[in-house]
N, C-alpha and C positions, 0 to 999 in steps of 0.2 A: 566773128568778133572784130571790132574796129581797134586797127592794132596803136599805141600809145604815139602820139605826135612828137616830133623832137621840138623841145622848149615846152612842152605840157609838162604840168606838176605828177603826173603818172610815170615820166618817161626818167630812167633813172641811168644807178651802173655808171661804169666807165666804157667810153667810145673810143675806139678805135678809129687810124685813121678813113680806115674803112667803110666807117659808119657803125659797124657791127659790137654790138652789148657786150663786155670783156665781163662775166660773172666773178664777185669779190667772195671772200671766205673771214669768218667771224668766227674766231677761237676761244672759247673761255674753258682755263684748264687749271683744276685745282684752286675752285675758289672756295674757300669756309669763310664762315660770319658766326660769331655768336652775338647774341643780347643778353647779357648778364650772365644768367646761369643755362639759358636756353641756346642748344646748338642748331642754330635754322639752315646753315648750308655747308656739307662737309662734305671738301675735296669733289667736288661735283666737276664733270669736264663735260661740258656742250661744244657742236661745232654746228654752223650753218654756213650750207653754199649761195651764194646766189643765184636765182629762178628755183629756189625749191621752199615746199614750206614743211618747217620741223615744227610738230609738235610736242607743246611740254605740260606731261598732266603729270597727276598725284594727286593727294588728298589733302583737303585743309593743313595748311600747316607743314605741308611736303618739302617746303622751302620753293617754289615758284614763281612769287611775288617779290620775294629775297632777292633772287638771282636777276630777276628783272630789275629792280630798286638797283642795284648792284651796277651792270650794265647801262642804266640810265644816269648813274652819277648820283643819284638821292641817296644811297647808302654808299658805305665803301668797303671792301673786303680786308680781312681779316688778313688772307693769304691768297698769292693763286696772281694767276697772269688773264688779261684781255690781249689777245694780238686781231689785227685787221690786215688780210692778205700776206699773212706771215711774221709782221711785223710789231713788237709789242707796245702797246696804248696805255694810257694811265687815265682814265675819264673821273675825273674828280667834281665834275656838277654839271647838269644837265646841259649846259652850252656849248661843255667840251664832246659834249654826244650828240649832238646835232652835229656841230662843225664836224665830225668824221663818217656823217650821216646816216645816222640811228634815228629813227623816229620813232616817238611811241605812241599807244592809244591805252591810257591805264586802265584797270578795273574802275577806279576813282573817277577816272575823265577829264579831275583839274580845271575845269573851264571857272572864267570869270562870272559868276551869275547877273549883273545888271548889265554884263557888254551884249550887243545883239549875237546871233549868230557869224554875219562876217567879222566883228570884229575881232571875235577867238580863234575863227578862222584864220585870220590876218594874224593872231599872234607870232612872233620867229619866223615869217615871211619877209623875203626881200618887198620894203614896204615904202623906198625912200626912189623919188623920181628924181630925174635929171637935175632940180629946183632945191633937190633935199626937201618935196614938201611930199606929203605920203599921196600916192599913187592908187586915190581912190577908184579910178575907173579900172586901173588895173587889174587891183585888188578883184573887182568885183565882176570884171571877167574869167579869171581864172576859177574864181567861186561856181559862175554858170557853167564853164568847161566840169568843175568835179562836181556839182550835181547831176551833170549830163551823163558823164562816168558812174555814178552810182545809181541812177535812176532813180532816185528820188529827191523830190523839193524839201530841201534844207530851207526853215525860214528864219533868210537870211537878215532881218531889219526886227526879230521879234529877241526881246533879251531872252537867255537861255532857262531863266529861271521860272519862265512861260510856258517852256516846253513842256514834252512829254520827254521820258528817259528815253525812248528810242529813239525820236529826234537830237537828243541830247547826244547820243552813242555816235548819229550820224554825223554832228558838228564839231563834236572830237575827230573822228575819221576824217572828214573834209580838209581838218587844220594840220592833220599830217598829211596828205593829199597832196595839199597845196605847198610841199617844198621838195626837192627831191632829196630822194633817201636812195642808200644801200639797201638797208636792211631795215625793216617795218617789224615791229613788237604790236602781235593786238592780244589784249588782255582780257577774256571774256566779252568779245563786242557782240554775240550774239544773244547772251540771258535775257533782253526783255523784248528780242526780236521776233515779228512772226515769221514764218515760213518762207513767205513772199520774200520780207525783207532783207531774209537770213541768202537766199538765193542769189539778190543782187548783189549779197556783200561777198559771195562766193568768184561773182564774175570778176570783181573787181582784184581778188585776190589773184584771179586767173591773170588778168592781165600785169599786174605787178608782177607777178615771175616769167610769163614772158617775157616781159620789157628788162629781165637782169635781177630784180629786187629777191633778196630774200628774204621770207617771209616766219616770223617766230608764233606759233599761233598756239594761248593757253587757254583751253576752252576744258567742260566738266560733261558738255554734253557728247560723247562719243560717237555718237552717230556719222557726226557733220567732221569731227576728229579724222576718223576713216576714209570719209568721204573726199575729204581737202589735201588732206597732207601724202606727204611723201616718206617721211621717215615718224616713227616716236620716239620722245627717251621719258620713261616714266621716275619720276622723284618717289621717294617714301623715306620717312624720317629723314630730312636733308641731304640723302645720300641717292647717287641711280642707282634705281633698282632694275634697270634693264633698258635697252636700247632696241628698238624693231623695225624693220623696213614694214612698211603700212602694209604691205599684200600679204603679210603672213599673220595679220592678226585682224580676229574677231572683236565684235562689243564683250561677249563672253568672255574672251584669254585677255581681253586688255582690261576688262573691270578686275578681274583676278589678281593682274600683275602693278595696279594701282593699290586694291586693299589688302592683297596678299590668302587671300582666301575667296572663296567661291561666296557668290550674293544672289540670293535669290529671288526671282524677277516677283515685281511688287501684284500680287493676287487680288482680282476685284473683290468687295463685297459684297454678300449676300443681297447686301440694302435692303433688310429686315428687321435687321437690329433693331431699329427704334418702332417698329411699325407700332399703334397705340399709344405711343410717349404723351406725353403732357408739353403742348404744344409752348415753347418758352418766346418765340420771338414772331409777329404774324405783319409782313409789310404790307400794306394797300396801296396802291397808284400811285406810289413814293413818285415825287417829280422834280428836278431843276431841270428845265431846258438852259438848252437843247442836249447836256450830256446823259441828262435822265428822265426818261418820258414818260415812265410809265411801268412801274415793278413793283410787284405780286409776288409775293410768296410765306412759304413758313418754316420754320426751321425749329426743330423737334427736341425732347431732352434727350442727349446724347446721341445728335444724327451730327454725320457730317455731310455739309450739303458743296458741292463744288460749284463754280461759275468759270463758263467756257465765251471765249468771247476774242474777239479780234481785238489790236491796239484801237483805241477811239470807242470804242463798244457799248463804254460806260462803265465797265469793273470797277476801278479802281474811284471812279466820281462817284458809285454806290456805297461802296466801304464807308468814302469820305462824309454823305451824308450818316452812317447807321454811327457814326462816332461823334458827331455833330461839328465834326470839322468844317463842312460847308452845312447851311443850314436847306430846307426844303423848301417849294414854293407850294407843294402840294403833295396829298396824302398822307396816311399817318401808320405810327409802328406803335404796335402794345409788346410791353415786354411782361413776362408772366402774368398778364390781364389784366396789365394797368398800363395808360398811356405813358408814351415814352419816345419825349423830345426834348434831347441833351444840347448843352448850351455852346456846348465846347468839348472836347475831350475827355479834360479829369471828368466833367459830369458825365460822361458815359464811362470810366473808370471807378466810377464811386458807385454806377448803377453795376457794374458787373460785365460791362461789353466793354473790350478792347480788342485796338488793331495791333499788328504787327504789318509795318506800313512797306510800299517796296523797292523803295530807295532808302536805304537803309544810313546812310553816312549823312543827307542832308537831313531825313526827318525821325531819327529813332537815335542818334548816338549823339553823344558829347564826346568828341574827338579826342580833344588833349585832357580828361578825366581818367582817372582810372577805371580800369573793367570793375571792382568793387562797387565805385559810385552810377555807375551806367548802369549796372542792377540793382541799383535802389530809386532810381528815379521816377517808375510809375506808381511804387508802389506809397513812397512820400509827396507824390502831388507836383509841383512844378518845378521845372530846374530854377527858377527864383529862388525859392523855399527849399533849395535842396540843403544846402549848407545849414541852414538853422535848424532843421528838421531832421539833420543825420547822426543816427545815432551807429558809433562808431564799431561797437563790440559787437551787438548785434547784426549789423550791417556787413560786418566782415564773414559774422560765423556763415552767415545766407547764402553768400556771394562763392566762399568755399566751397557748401552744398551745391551750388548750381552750377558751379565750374564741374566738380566731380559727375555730377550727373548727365551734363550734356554731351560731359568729354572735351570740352572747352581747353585747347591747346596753349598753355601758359606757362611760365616759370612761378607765376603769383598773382595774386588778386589787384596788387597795386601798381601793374604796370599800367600805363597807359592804353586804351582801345583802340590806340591808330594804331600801335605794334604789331596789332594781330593782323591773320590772315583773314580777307574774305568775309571767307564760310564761318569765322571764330567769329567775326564780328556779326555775324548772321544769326548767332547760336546766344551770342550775349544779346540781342534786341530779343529774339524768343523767350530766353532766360528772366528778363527786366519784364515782359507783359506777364509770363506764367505766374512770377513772383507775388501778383496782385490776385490770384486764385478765381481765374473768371470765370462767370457763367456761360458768357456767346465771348468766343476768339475769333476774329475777323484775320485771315492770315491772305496776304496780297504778297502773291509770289515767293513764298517761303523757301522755296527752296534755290534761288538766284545766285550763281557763286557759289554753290554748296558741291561737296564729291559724292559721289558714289554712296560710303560708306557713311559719311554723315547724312547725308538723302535717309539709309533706313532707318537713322538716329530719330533724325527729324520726325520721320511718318510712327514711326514707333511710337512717339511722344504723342503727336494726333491723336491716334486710336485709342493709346491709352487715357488720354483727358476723357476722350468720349465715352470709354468705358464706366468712367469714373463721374460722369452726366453732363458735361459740357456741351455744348451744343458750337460745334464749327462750322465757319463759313470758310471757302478754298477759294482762292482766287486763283488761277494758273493760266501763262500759257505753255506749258507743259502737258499737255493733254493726258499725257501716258499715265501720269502722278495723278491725276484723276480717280485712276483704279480704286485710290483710298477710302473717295466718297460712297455714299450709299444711294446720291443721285445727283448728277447735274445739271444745274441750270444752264440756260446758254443768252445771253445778250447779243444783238443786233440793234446797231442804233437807236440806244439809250433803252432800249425795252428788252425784257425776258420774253423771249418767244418760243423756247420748247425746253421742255423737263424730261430727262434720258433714266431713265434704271442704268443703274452700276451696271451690268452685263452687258450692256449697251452701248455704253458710255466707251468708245474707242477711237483714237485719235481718226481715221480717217469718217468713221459717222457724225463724229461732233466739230470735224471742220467743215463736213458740206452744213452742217447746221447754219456754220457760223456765216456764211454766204448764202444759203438759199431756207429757203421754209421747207418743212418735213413731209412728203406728199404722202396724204393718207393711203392707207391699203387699199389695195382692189378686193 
């Protein structure tokens, strides 16, 4: 591994005259927060070394996001000290946490949507030359330097709101990159990553604690949890619930000591259930080039059908057509035996197909609304219309029911959506589509940001729609979460090119799918 340059935005710590990386230490002890009646972080004590990476899981609502908000200066604690190398800190808004250098990469990601990629990049980067006039060449060599570090092409001249979210994950990354930090916060940066990409985000982590930095990494997926880090401290109800050196714990004893009881690994389907159904949704040659070339298929009453696919694959461009979000260039979908080509969204809402889309904060919430009005919004038509359309008693009793039933972590229906965590706001975009009682649920990475235990909330709710005759479409790149379907499709540049039975269907057969064609048996 090519070890961090001094003056590269990689290369961190404090130097010695020696040359040699002096490791800082980051104390947060006894910090609590409430929000009104909800206690999100109680007397919680984290510590991190520098060159180590500590991981911090729990479940929706564990307080996590608190503690970081906390630490980055966007919230402020209740109680409880910050010290940096022994010494106590007061970071009262994000510029005081840069200047002691904290860097972060949020669940959210923050970025400007019309700036290109460098210019977010460039955001709180020394940006001003000799001249005082911004140091464009500069800027945009240190950019090539951290995409050479991540090994992947950031495009860097295209606005953000162009991208794809993995691109987007990488351009947040890049912007903390590109300044030197102590200690780096990354916040879920691998949920819509694949495999490959999740890899080189690994290297790069490598070389951050080398080079001194230490690393706070809040991820749901354990696997990679294990994998990366060096210590854990798991949260549960705002409080730790235990502290581990990473060699003494399994996915098993660490999913345990996240939801506090034993969960059991998610069991394929038969993929029988529907066999005979009453075929509800039949695509033909569905086509936009070049993200959609060419997909076939049919989807059953009460099947759940999965789609496996690489980033770029076409997923999530298919969703967008079966909702009429983009329109088709070619081929056609019958929904219960009658043609069916929606104009727009609400028109595939009024027909009975909705998505639950999977960026969830730009295209499914109203941020500064309450959790109340965010579940009434598909099912009154457009957020135009929503004020005059809302009816208030009704809408509230609703809003209750679906908090109670998803387990939607809240003090109240009329807090705001931003408040929540994540997975809650993950559970209210679920919440706000089921509301509208669909026929076909298009779900695009449902379970993104989501824990453990609301994972089996989640898949629960699946099975059960489809018991109940739903017909689902899965999008994942979670392969494992697959398990749920009854079969999956798999896309390869813009087309479905192989259908797996459930039994089948396992993360290392339906990734050679997703790269290579299926050689027939001998």
């Amino acid at each position: 591994m090519t070890p961090a340059r001094e003056g590269s935005p990689l290369m961190s710590g404090t130097c010695s005259s020696e040359g040699a990386v002096t490791a800082s230490r980051l104390e947060m002890t006894d910090i609590s927060k409430r929000f009104g009646g909800l206690r999100a972080v109680d007397r919680v004590t984290i510590s991190l070394r520098g060159g180590e990476v500590l991981a911090l899981c729990g479940a929706n609502g564990a307080g996590k996001s608190t503690l970081v908000r906390i630490l980055a200066g966007v919230e402020h604690a209740d109680s409880g000290q910050i010290a940096l190398d022994g010494v106590p800190v007061v970071i009262d808004r994000p510029e005081t946490a840069a200047h002691h250098g904290l860097s972060f990469v949020h669940q959210e990601l923050n970025l400007v949507p019309k700036f290109t990629g460098l210019q977010n990049m460039a955001m709180g980067a020394d940006r001003q030359s000799r001249l005082g006039l911004v140091a464009t060449k500069r800027l945009r060599r240190l950019a090539s330097e951290v995409q050479e570090r991540l090994g992947y092409r950031i495009p860097l001249d295209v606005p953000v709101d162009r991208l794809s979210v993995s691109d987007r994950w990488m351009v947040s990354l890049g912007r903390c990159l590109m300044r030197s930090a102590k200690f780096v916060v990354l916040d879920e940066p691998t949920a819509s990553f694949t495999d490959d990409e999740a890899e080189k985000l690994y290297k790069v982590i490598k070389e951050l604690t080398d080079s001194g930095v230490g690393v706070l990494y809040i991820s749901h997926r354990l696997e990679e949890v294990l994998e990366i880090s060096d210590r854990v401290t798991v949260l549960r109800n705002g409080s730790v619930a235990g502290s581990y050196e990473t060699a003494e714990l399994t996915v098993s004893s660490l999913t345990k000591a996240i939801v506090g009881h034993e969960v059991e690994a998610l069991a394929h389907r038969r993929g029988d259930a529907s066999t005979g159904a009453p075929i509800r949704l039949s695509v033909r040659d569905l086509r936009r080039p070049p993200n959609v070339v060419g997909a076939s298929f049919d989807l059953r009453r009460g099947e759940i059908v999965g789609v496996a696919g690489l980033v770029g694959s076409g997923r999530t461009e298919l969703a967008r057509l079966l909702i009429g979000a983009d329109q088709a260039a070619g081929g056609e979908i019958i929904l219960d035996g009658k043609p069916y080509a929606p104009r727009g969204p609400h028109d595939a809402i009024r027909a009975g197909v909705v998505l639950v889309p999977e960026e969830r904060r730009s295209q499914a919430l109203l941020l500064s609304e309450s959790i109340e009005r965010n579940l009434a919004v598909a099912s009154h038509g457009s957020a135009r219309h929503l004020m005059c359309r809302f009816r208030p008693r009704r809408s509230h009793r609703a809003a209750v029911d679906i908090v109670d039933e998803l387990g939607i972590k809240t003090d109240g229906v009329t807090r705001p959506v931003l408040s929540l965590s994540g997975g809650n706001q993950q559970k209210v975009v679920v919440g706000n589509y089921l509301r509208t009682r669909p026929s076909v649920l298009v779900l695009d990475e449902p379970t993104v940001g989501v824990d453990v235990g609301s994972r089996e909330e989640i898949y629960g709710i699946i099975t059960g729609l489809a018991g109940a005759g739903a017909s689902i479409l899965v999008i994942s790149s979670d392969f494992d979460e697959l398990a749920v379907c009854d079969r999956v499709l798999v896309m390869r540049h813009g087309a479905i090119v192989a259908e797996v039975p459930s039994h089948r269907a396992t993360k290392g057969h339906l990734t050679r799918l997703c790269f290579e064609a299926e050689q027939p048996a001998a």
